[in-house]
C-alpha positions as CSV (number, residue, x, y, z in Angstrom):
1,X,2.9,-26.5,19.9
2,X,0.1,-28.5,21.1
3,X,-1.1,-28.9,24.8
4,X,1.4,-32.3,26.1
5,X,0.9,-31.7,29.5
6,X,-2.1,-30.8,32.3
7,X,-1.5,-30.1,35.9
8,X,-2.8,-32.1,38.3
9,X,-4.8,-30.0,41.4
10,X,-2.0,-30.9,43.7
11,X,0.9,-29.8,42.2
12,X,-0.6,-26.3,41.5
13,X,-2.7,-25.7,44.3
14,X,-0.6,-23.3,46.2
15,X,1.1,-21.8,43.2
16,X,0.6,-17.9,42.6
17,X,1.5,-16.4,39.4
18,X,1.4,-12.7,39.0
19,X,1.3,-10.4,36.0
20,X,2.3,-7.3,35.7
21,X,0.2,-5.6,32.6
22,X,-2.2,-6.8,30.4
23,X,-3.0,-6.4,26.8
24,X,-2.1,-8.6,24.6
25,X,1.0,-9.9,26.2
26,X,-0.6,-9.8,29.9
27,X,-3.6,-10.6,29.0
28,X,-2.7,-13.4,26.5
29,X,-0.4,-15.2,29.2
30,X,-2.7,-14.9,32.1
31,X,-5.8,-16.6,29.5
32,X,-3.6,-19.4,28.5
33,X,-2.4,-20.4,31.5
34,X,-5.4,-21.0,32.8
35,X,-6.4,-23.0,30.4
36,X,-3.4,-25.0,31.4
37,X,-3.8,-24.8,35.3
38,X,-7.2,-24.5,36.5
39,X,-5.9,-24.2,40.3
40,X,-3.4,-21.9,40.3
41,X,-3.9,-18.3,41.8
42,X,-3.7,-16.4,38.9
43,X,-3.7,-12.1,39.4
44,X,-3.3,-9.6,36.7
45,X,-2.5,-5.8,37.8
46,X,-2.7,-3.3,35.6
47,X,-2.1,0.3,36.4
48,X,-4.7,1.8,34.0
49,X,-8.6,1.3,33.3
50,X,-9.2,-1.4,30.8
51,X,-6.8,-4.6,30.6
52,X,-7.7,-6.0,27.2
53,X,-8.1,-3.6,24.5
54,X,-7.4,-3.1,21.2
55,X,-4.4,-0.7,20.6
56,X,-3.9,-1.1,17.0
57,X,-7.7,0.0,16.6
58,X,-7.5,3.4,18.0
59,X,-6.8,5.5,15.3
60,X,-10.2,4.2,13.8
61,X,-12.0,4.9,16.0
62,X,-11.2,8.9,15.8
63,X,-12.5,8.6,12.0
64,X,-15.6,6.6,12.8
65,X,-14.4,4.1,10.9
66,X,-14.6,1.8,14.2
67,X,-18.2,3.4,15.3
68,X,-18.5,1.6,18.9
69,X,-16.2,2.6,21.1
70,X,-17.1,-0.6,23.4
71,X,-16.3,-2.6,20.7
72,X,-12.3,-2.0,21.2
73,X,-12.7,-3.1,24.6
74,X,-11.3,-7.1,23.9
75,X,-12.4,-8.0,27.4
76,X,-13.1,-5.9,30.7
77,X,-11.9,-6.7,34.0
78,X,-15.4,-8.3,34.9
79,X,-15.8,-10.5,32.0
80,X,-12.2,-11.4,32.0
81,X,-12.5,-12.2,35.8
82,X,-15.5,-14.7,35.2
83,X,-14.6,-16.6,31.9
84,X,-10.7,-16.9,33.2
85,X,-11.3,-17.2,36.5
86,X,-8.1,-14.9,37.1
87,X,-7.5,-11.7,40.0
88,X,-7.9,-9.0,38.0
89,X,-6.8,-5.6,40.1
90,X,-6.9,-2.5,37.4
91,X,-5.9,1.0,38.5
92,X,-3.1,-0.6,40.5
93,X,0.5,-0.4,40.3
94,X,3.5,-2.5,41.3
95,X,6.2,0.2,42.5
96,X,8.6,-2.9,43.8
97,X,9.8,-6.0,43.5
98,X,11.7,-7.8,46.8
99,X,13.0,-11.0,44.7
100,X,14.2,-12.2,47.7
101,X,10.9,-12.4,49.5
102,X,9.4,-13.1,46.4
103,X,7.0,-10.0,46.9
104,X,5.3,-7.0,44.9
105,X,4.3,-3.4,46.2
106,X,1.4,-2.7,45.2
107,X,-0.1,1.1,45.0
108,X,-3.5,2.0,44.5
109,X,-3.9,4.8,41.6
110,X,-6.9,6.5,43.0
111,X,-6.1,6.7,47.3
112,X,-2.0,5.5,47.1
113,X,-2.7,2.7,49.4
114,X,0.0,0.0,49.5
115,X,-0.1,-3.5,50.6
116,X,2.2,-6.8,49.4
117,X,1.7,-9.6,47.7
118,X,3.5,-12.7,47.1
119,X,4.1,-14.8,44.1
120,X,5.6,-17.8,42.9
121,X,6.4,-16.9,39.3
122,X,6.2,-13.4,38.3
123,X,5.4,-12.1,34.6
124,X,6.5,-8.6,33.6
125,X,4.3,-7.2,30.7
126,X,4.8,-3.4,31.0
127,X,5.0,-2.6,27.9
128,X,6.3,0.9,26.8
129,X,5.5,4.4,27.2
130,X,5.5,7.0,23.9
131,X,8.4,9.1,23.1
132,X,8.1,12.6,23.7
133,X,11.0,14.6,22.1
134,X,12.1,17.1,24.8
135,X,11.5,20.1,22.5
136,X,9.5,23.5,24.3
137,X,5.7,23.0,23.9
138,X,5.8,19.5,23.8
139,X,4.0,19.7,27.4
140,X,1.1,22.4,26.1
141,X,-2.7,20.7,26.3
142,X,-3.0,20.4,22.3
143,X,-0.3,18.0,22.2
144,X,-1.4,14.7,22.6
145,X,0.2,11.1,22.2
146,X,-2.1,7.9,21.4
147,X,-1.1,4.4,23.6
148,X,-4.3,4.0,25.1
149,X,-7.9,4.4,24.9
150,X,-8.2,7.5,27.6
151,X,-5.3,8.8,25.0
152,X,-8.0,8.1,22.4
153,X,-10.9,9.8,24.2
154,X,-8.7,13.1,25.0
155,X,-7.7,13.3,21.1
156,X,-11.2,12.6,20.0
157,X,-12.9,15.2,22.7
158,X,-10.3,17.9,21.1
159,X,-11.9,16.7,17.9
160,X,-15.0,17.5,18.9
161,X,-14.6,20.3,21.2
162,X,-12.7,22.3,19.4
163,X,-12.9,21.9,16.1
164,X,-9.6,21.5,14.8
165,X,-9.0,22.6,11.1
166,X,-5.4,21.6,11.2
167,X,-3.5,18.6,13.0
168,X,0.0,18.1,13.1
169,X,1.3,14.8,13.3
170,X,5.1,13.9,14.3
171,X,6.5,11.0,13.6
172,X,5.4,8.4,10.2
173,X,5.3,5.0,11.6
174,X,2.4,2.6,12.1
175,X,0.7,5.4,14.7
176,X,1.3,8.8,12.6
177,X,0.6,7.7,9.3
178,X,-2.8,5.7,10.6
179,X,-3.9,9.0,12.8
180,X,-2.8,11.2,9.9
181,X,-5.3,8.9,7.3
182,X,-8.2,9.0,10.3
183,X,-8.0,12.7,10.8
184,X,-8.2,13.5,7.2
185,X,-11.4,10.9,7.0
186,X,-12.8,13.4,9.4
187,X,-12.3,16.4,7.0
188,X,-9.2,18.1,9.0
189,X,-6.4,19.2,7.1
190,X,-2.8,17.2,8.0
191,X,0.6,17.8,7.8
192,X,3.2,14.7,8.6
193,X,6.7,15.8,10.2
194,X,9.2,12.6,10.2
195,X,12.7,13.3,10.7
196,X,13.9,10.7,8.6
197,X,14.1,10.9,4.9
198,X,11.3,8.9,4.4
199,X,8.0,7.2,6.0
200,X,7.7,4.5,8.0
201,X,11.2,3.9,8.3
202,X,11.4,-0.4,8.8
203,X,10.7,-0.2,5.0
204,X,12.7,0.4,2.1
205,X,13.1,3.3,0.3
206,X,11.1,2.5,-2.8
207,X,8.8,0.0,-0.9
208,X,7.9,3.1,1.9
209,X,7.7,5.7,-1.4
210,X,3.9,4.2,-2.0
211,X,2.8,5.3,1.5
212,X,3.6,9.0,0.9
213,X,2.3,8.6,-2.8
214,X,-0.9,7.9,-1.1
215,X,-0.9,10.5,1.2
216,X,-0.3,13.0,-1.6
217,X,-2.8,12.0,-3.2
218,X,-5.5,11.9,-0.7
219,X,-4.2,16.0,0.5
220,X,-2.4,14.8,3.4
221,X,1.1,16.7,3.6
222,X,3.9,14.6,4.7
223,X,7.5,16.3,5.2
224,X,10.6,14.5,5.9
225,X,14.0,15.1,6.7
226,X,12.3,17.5,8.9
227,X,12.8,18.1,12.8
228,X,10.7,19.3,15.0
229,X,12.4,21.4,17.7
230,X,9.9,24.0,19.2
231,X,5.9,23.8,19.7
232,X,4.4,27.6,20.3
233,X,1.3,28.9,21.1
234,X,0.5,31.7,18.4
235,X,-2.8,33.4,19.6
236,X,-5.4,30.5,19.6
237,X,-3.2,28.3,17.6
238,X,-0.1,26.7,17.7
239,X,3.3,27.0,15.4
240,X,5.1,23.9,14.8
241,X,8.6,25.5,14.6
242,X,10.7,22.8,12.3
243,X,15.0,22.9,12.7
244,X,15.1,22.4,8.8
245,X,12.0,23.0,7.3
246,X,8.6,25.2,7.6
247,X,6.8,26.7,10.5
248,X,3.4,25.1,10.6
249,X,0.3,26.5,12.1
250,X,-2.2,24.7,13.2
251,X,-4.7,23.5,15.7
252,X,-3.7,20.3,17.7
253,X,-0.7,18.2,17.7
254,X,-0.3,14.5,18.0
255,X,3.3,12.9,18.8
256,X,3.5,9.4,17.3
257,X,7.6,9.2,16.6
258,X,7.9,5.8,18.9
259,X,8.1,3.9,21.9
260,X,10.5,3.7,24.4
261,X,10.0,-0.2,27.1
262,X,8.8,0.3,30.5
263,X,11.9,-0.8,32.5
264,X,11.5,1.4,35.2
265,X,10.8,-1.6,37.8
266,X,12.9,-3.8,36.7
267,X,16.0,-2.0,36.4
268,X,14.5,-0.6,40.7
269,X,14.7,-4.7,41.3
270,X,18.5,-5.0,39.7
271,X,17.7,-7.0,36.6
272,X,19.5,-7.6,34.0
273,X,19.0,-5.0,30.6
274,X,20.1,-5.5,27.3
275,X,22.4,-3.3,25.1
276,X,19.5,-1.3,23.7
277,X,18.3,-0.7,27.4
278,X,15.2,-3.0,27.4
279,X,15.0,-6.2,29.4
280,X,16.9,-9.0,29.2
281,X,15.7,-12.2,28.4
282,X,16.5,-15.9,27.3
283,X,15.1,-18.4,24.9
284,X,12.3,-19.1,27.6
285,X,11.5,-15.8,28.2
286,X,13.3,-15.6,31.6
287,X,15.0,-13.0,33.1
288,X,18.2,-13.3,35.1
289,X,16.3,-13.8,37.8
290,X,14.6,-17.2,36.7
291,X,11.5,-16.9,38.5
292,X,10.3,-13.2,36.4
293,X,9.5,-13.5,33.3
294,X,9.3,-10.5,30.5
295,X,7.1,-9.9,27.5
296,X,6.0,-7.6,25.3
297,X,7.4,-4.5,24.2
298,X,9.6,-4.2,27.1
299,X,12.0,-7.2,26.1
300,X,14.9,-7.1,23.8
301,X,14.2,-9.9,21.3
302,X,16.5,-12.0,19.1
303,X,15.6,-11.1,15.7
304,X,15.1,-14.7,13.7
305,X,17.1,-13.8,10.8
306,X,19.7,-10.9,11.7
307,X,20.5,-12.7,15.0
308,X,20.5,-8.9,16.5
309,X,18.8,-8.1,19.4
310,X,16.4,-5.2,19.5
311,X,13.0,-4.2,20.2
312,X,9.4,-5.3,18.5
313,X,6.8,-3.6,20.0
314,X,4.0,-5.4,17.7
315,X,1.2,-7.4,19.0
316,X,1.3,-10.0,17.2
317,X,4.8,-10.8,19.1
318,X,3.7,-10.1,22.2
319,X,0.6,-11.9,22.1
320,X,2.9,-15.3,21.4
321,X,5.1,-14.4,24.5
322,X,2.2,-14.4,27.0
323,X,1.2,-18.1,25.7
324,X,5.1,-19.2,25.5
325,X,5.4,-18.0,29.2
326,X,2.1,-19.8,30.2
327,X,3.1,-23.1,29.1
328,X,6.4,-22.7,30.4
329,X,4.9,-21.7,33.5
330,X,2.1,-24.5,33.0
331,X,5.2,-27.5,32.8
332,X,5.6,-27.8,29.0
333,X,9.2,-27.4,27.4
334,X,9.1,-24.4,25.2
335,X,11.4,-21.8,23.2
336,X,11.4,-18.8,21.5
337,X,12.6,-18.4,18.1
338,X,12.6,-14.8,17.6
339,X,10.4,-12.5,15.3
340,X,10.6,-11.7,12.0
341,X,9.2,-8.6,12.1
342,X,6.2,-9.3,9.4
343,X,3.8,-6.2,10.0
344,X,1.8,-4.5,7.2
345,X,0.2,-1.1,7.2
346,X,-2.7,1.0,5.0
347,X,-2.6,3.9,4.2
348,X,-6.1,5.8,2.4
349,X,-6.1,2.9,-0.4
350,X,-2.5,1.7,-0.3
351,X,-0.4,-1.5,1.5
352,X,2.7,-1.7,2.5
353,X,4.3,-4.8,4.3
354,X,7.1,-6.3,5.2
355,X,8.6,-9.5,6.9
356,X,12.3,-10.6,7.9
357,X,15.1,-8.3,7.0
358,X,15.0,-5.1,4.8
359,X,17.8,-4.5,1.8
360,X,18.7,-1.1,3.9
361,X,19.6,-3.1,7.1
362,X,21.7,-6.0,5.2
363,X,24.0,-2.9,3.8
364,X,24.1,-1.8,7.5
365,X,25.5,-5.1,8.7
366,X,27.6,-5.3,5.4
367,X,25.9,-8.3,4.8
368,X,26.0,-10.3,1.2
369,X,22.7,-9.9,-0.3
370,X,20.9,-9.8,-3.6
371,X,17.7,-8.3,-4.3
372,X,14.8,-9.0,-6.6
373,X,11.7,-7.1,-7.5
374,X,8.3,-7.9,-9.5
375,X,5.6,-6.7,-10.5
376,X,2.2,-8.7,-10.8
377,X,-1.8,-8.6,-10.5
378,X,-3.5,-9.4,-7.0
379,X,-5.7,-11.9,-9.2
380,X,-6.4,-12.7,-12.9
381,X,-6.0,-9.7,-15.1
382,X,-9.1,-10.5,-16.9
383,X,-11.2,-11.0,-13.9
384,X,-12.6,-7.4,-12.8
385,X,-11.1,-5.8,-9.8
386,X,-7.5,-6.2,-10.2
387,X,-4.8,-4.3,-8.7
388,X,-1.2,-4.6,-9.0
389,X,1.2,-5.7,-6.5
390,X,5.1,-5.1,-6.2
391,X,6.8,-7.9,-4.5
392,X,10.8,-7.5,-3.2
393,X,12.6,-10.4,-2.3
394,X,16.3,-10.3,-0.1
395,X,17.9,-13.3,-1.0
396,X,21.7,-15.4,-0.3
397,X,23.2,-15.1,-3.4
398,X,25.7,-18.4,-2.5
399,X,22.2,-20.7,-1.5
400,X,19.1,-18.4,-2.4
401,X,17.6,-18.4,1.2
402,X,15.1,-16.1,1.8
403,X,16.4,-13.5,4.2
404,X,13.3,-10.8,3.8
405,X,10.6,-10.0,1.8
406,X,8.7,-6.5,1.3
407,X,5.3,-5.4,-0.5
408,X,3.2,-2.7,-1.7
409,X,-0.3,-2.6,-3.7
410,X,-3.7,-2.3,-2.9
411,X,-5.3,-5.9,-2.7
412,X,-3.6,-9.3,-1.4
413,X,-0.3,-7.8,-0.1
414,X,-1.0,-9.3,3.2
415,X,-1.5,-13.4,1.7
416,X,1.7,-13.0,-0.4
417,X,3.7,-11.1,2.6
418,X,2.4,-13.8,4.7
419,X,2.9,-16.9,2.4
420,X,6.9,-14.9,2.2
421,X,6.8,-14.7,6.1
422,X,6.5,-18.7,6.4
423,X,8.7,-19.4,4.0
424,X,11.6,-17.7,5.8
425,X,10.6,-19.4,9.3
426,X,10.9,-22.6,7.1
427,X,14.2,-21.5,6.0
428,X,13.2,-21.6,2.1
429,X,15.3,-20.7,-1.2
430,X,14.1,-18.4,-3.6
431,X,14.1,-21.7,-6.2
432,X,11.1,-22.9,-3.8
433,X,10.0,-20.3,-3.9
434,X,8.6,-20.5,-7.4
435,X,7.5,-24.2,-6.9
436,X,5.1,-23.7,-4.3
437,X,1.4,-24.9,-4.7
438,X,-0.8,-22.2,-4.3
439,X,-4.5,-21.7,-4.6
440,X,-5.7,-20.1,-7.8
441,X,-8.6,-19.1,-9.2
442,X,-9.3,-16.2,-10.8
443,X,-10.7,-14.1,-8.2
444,X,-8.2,-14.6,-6.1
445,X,-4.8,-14.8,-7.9
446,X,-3.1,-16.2,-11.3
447,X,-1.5,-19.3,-12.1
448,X,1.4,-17.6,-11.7
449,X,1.1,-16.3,-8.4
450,X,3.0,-12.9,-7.6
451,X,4.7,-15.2,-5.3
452,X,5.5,-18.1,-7.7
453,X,6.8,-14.9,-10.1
454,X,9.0,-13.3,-7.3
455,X,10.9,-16.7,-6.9
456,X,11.2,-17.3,-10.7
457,X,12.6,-13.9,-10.9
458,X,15.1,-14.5,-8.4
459,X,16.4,-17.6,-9.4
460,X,16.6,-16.6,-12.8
461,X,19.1,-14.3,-11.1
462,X,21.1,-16.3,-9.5
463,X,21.1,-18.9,-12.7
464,X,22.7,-16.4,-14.7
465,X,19.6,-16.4,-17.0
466,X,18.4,-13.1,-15.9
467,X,21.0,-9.9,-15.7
468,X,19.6,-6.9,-14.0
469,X,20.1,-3.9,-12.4
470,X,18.2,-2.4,-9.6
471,X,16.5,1.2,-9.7
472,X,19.0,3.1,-7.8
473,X,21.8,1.9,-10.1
474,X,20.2,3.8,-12.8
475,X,22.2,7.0,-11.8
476,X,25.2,5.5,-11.7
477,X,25.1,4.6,-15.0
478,X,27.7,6.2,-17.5
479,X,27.6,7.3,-20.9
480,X,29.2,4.2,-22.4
481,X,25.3,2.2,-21.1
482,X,22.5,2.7,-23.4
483,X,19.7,3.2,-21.9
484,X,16.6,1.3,-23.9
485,X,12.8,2.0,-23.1
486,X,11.0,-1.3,-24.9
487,X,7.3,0.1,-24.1
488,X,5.1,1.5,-26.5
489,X,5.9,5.1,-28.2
490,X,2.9,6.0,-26.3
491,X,3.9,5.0,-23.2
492,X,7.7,6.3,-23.8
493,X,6.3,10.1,-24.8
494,X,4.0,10.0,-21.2
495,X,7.3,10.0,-19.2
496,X,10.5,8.0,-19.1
497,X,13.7,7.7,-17.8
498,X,16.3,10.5,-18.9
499,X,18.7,9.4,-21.6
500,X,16.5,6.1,-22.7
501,X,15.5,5.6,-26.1
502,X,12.6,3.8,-27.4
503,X,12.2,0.5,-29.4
504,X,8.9,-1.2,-28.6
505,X,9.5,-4.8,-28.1
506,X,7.1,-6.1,-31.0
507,X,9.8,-3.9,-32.8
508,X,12.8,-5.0,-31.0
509,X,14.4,-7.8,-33.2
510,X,13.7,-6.0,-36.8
511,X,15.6,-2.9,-34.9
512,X,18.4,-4.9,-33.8
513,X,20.9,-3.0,-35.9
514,X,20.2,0.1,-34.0
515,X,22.4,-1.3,-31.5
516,X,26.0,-1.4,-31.1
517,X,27.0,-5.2,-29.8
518,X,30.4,-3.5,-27.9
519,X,28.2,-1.4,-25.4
520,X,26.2,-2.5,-22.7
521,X,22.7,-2.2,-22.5
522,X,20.0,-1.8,-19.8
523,X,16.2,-2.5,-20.9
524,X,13.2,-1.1,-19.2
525,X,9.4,-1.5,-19.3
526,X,6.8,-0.2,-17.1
527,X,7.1,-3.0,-15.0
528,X,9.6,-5.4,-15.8
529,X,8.2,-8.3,-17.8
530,X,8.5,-6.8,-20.9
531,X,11.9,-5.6,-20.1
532,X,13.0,-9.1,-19.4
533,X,11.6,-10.3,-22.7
534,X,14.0,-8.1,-24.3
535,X,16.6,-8.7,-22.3
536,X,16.7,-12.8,-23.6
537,X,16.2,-11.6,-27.2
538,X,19.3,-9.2,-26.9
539,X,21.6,-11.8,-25.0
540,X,20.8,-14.4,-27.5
541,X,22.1,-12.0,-30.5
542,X,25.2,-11.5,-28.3
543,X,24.9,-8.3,-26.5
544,X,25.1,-7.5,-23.2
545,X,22.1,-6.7,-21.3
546,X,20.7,-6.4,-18.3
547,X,16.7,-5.5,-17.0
548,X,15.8,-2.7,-14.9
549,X,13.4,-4.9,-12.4
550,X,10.2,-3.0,-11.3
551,X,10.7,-1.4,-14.8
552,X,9.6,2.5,-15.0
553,X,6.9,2.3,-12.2
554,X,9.0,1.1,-9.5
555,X,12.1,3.3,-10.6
556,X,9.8,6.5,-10.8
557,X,7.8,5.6,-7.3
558,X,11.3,5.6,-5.8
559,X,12.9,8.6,-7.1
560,X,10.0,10.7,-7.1
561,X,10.8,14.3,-7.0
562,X,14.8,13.7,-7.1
563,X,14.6,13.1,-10.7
């Protein structure tokens, strides 16, 4: 929304706004409202060092990959103070809120001073505060967590210190899976323990499957289904001592399995938390108290699609919230929609993304869904340099809206997930899906965009025109399916699926007889195009057929070493 409104000097003039936090949601809020209000008192406390830095860069910098560590620093309290204008008071913490004086405590971190201060509108950006399991050893020196940039230094002074030849990473989301990459870069041996059955858990099975693929191959260990419940010194190294799995040894340990909000002060000043124990907040970002405001990863959001409340502790949310809450703050009507959830991830040389709701949670809320997968090029085929990309698609099967989309590949993952993420905040059909007008050239995509393809697919679907069966089906299958691979005998004799037989497409129609019109047939290729070629043919000579989607690729990424 575009600036509709400027105070004037004298309706602001006595006005004090604190935050509480910076960072991208602090930091973010306290930036734009000035741009809004250029006489407001404006003061930003933050308990630690730095108040605008770049979280999501950290793990890079332990590799290298990010050389300067200045260069993570977004802004520092002294440049922030003279561009913004804004109080900036780091190393200080508010301990108390009296809403009825409409006053903060205030501690210094170094000498434990306290004094008060008064505001007029109050903005809570605490954010949240790593997860440490409560397991023995998880308080011993080598175990480190990474939040924050003295986080960052302590890891990467163990780095250099000592040496490591092992690290042991816990937990596979965003954080243990981009430390785990970093750490290798630096030629340390790593070992992943995630409790779940697979990584990064806000993806799908399949979709997630890519990640440890790529950590496989690039000698990075990842186990799952695998609890840690005990951390032991053993001589001058440590044993990772798993409930369900191996005892690792090794050398330094890094806890990265979540988050949990900072809501210490405002459950001390009696407001209102959510279900899932974060704050409580409205569609203006307001608290029950309706002069404190919350952001960041402390809130519970409304998730735009699911209508479930829950946490995102991303910054791309946050960052939004602090500029929502400044134009509220600054006199302009505005609301929050929700998140999506888009967020993307690489791993070594792989990309995984995703954006609105994942198949897994539409089975939790027993929701009616249909699903769609494709396989296509991340530009021309013929141009050099291109990679393949799988698309998924969630879909209504009464009106084909978009409900979520997922990705994986190595190049232009993030355009199509975000062209996917704007078309669910528009509230689009699969149907338009395949009409939109996309840029091509072929450097950059095909005339058929991935994207274009994914809606085809899908509303083929839901025409009727396309039958198909999705890659977990495959062992439910019984005898009376035949199972029918149309790729290339050499293709077929480098691996297939158990059971299939083999009739090359170009072969397909000449072989027809091979086939018995009274039993059902499921077709795959090695990614699906193919397959639905076949498919058509088959249903026009009256059988009945339907095409494995993601064809042999997808189904054997997914299975991996369960088949």
């Amino acid at each position: 929304m575009t600036d509709q409104m400027t105070q004037h000097p004298e309706e602001s003039k006595h006005r004090t706004v604190v935050i509480v936090g910076g960072v991208a949601g602090g930091a973010s809020c306290a930036a734009r409202l000035r741009r809004l209000d250029e006489n407001a008192q404006i003061i930003m406390v933050e308990r630690g060092p730095h108040i605008s830095f770049a979280n999501c860069g950290l793990p890079y910098h332990l590799s290298g990959v990010i050389e300067e560590r200045d260069s993570l620093l977004v802004q520092t309290p002294e440049s922030f103070k003279a561009r913004y204008g804004v109080d900036v008071r780091v190393l200080t913490e508010v301990v108390d809120i009296d809403r009825d004086a409409k006053t903060v405590e205030l501690r210094d971190v170094d000498t434990d001073a306290r004094s008060t201060l008064a505001y007029d509108q109050l903005v809570l950006s605490p954010g949240a505060t790593p997860f440490i399991p409560p397991i023995p050893g998880a308080d011993l020196p080598q175990v480190h967590v990474l939040r924050n940039i003295p986080d960052m230094d302590r890891i990467l002074a163990a780095c250099n210190d000592e040496q490591p030849a092992h690290v042991t990473v816990v937990g596979a989301g965003f954080i243990g899976l981009e430390v785990a990459e970093n750490l290798e870069h630096r030629g340390i041996d790593v070992t992943v323990v995630e409790m779940a059955a697979q990584v990064m858990p806000n993806l799908d099975r399949e979709m997630a499957a890519a990640l440890s693929d790529a950590c496989a191959r690039h000698g990075v260990e990842v186990l799952t289904s695998t609890r840690v419940n005990a951390i032991e010194e053993d001589g001058e190294r440590l044993a990772v001592q798993t409930l369900d799995g191996p005892t690792v040894a090794t050398d330094l340990v890094v806890m990265a399995v979540g988050v949990r909000p900072a809501v210490e002060l405002a459950k001390a000043a009696d407001l209102t938390l959510g279900e899932r124990g974060g704050i409580r907040v409205d569609e203006t970002l307001r608290t029950s108290d309706p002069d404190i405001f919350a952001i960041g990863d402390a809130v519970e959001v409304t998730h735009r699609v699911t209508g479930q409340t829950g946490f995102m502790p991303l910054a791309g949310p946050a960052n939004r919230q602090g500029r929502l809450v400044a134009d509220i703050i600054g006199g302009l009507e505005r609301t929050y929609g929700g998140p999506l959830g888009t967020s993307i991830i690489k791993v070594f040389d792989t990309v995984s993304a995703c954006t609105g709701m994942s198949e897994g949670l539409a089975k939790r809320l027993d929701l009616d869904h249909r699903v769609a997968w494709i396989s296509g090029s991340s530009h021309a085929s013929y141009f050099p340099g291109a990679e393949n990309i799988t698309l998924k698609a969630i879909f209504d099967p009464t009106d084909g809206k978009l409900l979520g989309a997922q990705g994986y590949g190595r190049d232009g993952v993030d355009k199509r997930i975000d062209v996917l993420a704007t078309a669910i905040a528009a509230g689009m059909t699969v149907d338009a899906l395949e009409e939109l007008d996309l840029a091509y050239a072929p450097p950059f995509s095909s005339a058929k965009d991935p994207v274009n393809h994914l809606g085809a697919v899908a509303a083929g679907m839901l025409a009727g025109a396309h039958p198909t069966i999705a890659w977990n089906e495959v062992a439910e299958l019984g005898d009376d399916v035949k199972l029918v691979d149309v790729r290339t005998e050499k293709e077929y004799a480098a691996g297939t699926i158990p059971g299939a037989v083999n009739i090359p497409l170009d072969n397909l129609r000449e072989r027809l007889d091979e086939l018995d019109r009274d039993v059902p047939i499921v077709i795959n290729c090695k990614r699906g195009k193919r397959g639905y070629l076949a498919v058509r043919i088959l249903l026009q000579h009256g059988f009945e057929a339907r095409n494995l989607l993601g064809g042999y690729c997808l189904w054997s990424m997914a299975v991996g070493d369960d088949r």
